[in-house]
DSSP file (Angstrom, degrees, kcal/mol; ACC not computed):
  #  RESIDUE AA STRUCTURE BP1 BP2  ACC     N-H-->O    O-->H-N    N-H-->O    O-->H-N    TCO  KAPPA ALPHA  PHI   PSI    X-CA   Y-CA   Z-CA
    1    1 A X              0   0    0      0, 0.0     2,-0.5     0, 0.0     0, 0.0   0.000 360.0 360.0 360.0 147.5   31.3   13.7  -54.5
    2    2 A X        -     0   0    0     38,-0.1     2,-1.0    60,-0.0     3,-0.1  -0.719 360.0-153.1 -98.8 133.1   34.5   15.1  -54.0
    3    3 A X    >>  -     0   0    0     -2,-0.5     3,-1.4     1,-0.2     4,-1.1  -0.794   1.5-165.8-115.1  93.5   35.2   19.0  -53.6
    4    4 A X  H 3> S+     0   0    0     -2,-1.0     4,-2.2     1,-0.3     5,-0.5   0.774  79.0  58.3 -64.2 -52.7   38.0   19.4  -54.4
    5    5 A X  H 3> S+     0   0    0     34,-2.2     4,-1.6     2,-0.2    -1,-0.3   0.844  99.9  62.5 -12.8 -64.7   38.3   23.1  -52.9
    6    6 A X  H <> S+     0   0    0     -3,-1.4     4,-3.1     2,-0.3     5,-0.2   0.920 106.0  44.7 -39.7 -60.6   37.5   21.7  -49.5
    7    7 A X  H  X S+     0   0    0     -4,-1.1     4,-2.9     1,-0.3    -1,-0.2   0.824 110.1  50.8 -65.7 -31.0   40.7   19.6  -49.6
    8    8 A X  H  X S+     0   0    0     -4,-2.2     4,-2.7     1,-0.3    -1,-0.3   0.854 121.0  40.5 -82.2 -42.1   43.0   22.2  -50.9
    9    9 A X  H  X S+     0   0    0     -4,-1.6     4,-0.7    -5,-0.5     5,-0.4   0.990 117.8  43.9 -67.2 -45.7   41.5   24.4  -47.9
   10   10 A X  H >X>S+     0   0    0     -4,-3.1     4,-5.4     1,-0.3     3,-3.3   1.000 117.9  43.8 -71.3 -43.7   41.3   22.0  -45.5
   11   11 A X  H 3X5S+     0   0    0     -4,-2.9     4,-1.9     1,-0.3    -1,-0.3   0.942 110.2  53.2 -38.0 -49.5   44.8   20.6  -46.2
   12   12 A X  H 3<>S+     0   0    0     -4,-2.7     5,-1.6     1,-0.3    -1,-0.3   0.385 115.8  47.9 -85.4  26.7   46.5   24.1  -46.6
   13   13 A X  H X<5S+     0   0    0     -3,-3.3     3,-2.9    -4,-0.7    -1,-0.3   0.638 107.7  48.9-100.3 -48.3   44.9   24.7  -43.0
   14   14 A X  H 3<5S+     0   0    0     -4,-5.4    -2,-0.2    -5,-0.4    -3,-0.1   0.774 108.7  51.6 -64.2 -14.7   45.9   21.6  -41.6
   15   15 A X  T 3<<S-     0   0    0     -4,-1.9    -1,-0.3    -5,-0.6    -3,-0.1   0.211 112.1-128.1-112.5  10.9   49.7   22.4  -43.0
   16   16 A X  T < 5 +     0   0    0     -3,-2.9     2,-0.4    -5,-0.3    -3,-0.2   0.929  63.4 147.2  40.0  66.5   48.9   26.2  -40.9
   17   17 A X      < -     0   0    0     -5,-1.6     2,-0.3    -6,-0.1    -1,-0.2  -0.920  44.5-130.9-131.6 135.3   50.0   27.5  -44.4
   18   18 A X     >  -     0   0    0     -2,-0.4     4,-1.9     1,-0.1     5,-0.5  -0.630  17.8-118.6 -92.0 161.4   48.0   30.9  -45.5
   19   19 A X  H  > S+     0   0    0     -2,-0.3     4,-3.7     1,-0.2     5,-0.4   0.983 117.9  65.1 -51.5 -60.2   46.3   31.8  -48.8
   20   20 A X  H  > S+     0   0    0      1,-0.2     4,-1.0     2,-0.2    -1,-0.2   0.897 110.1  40.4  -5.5 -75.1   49.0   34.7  -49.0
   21   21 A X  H  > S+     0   0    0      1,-0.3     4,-1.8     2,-0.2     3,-0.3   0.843 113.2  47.4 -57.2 -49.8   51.5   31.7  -49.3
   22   22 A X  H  < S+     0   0    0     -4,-1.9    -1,-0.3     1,-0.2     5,-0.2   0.896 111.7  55.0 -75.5 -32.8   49.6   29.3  -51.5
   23   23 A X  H  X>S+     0   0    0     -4,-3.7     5,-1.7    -5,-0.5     4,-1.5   0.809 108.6  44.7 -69.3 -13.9   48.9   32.2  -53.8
   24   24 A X  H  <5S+     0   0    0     -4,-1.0    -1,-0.2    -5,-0.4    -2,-0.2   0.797 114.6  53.0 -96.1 -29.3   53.0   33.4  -54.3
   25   25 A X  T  <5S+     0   0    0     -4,-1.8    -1,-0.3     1,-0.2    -2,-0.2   0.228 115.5  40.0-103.6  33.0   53.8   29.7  -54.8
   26   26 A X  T  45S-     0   0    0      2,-0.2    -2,-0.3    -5,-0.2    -1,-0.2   0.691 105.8-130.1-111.2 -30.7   51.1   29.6  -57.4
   27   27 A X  T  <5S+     0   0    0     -4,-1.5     2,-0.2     1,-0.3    -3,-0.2   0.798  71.9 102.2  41.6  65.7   51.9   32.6  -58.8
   28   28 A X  S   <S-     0   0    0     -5,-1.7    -1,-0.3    -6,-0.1    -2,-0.2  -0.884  75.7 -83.5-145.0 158.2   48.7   33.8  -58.8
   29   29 A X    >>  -     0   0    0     -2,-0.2     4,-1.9    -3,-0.1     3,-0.6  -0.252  32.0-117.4 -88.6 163.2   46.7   36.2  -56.5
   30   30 A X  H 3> S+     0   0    0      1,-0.3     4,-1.7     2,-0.2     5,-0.1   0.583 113.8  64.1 -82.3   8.7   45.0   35.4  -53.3
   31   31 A X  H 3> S+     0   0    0      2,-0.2     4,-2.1     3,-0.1    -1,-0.3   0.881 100.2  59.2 -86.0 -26.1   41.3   36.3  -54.7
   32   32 A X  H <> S+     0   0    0     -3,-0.6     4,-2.0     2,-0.2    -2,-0.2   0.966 104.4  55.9 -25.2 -79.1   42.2   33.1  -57.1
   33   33 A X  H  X S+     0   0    0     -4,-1.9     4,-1.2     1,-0.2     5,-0.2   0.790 103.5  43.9  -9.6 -82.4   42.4   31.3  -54.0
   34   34 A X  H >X S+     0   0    0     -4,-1.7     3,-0.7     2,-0.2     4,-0.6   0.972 109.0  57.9 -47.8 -59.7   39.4   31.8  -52.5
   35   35 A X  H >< S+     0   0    0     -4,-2.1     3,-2.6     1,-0.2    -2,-0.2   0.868 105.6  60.2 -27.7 -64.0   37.7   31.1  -55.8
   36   36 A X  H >< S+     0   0    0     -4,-2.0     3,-2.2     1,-0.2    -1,-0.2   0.767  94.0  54.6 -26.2 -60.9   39.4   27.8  -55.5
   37   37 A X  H << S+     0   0    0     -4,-1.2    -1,-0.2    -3,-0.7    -2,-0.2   0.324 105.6  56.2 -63.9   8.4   38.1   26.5  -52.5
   38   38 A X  T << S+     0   0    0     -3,-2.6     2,-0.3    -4,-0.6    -1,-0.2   0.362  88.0  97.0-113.0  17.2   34.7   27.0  -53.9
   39   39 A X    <   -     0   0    0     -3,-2.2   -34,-2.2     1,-0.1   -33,-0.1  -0.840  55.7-159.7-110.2 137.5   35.3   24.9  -57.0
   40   40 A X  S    S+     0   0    0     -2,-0.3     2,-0.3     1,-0.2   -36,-0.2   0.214  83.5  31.8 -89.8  -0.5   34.2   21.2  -57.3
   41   41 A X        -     0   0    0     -5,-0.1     2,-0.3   -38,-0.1    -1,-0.2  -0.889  65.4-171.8-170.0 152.1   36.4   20.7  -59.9
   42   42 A X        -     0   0    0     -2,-0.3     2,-0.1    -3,-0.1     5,-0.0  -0.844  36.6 -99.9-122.1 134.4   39.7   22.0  -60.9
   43   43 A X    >>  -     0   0    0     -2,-0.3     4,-4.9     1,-0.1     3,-0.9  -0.472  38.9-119.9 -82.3 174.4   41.8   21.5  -64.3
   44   44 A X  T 34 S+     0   0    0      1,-0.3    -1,-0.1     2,-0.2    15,-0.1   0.625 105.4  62.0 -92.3   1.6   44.6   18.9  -63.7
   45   45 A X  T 3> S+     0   0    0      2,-0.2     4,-1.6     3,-0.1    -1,-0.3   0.668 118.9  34.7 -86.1 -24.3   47.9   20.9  -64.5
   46   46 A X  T <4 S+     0   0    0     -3,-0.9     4,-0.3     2,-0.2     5,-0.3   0.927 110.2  53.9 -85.8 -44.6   46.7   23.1  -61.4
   47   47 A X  T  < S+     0   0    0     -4,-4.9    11,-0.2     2,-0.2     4,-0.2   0.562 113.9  46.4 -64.8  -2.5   45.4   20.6  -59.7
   48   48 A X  T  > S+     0   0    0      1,-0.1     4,-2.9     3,-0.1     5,-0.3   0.843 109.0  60.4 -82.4 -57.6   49.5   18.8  -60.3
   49   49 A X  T  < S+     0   0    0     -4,-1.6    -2,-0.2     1,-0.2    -1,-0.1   0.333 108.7  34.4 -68.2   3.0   50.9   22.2  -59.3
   50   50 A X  T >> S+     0   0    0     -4,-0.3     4,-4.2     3,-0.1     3,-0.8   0.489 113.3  65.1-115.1 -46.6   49.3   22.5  -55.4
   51   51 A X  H 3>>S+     0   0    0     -5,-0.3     5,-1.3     1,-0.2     4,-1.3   0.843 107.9  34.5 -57.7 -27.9   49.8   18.9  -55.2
   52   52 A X  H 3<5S+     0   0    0     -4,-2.9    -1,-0.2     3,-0.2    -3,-0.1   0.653 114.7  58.0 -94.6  -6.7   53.3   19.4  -55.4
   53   53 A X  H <45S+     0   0    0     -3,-0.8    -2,-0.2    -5,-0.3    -3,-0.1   0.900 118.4  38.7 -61.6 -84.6   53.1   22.8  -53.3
   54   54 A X  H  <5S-     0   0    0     -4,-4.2    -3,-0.2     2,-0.1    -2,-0.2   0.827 102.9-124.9 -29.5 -54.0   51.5   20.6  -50.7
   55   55 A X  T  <5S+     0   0    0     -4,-1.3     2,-0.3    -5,-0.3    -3,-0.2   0.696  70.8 127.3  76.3  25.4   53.3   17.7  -50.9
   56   56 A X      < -     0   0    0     -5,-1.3     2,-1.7    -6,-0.3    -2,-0.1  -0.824  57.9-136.2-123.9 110.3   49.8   15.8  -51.4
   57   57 A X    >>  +     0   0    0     -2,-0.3     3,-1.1     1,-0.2     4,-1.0  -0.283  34.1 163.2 -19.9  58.6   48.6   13.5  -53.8
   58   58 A X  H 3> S+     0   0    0     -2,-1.7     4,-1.3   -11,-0.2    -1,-0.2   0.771  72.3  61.0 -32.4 -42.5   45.1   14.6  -54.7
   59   59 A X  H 3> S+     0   0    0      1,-0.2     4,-2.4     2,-0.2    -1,-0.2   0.661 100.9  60.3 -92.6  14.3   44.4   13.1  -57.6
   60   60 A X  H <> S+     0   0    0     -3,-1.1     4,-1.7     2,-0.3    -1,-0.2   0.829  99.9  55.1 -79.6 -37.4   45.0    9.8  -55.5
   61   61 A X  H  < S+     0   0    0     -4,-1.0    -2,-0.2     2,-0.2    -3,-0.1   0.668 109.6  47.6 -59.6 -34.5   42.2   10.9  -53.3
   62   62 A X  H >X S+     0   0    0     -4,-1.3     3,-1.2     2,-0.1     4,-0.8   0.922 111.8  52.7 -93.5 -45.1   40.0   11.1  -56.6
   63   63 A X  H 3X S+     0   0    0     -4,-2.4     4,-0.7     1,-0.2    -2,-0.2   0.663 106.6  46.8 -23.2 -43.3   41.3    7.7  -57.7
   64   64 A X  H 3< S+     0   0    0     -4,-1.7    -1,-0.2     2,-0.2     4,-0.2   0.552  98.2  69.6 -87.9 -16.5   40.5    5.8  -54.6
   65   65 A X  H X4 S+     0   0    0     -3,-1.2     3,-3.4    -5,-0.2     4,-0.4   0.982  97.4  62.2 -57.2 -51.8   36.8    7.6  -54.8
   66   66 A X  H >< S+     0   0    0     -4,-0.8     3,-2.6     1,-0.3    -2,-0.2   0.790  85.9  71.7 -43.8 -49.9   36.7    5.0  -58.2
   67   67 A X  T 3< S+     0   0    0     -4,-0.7    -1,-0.3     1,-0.3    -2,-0.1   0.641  94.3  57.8 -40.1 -29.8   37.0    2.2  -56.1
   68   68 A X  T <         0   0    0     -3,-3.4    -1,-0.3     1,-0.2    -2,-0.2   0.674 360.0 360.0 -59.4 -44.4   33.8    2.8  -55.0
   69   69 A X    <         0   0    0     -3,-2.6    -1,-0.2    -4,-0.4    -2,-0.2   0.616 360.0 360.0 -84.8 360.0   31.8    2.7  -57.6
């Protein structure tokens, strides 16, 4: 299963980006954040709005999980 948290952490780590940052281009505060990265599932207008914040395709990542099954 995919945790969706994780990636959003790992990513906005990998991209040296801080929670501070992701939280001002969410426009939301950085205790959100953290909550976020503990959540295994997300709804999919937020989960649109960091993907495009990123510049990563997430819900591709849950798509290609399908393949799997």
């Amino acid at each position: 299963m995919i945790c969706i948290g994780e990636r959003i952490k790992a990513e906005l780590e990998r991209q040296e980006r801080g929670v501070s940052w992701l939280a001002g281009k969410l426009g939301c505060s950085r205790k959100m954040v953290y909550r976020l990265f503990e959540k295994n599932s997300i709804d999919t207008l937020l989960l649109m709005r960091i993907s495009k914040v990123l510049h990563r395709d997430f819900f591709r990542e849950f798509s290609g999980e399908l393949e799997d099954v």
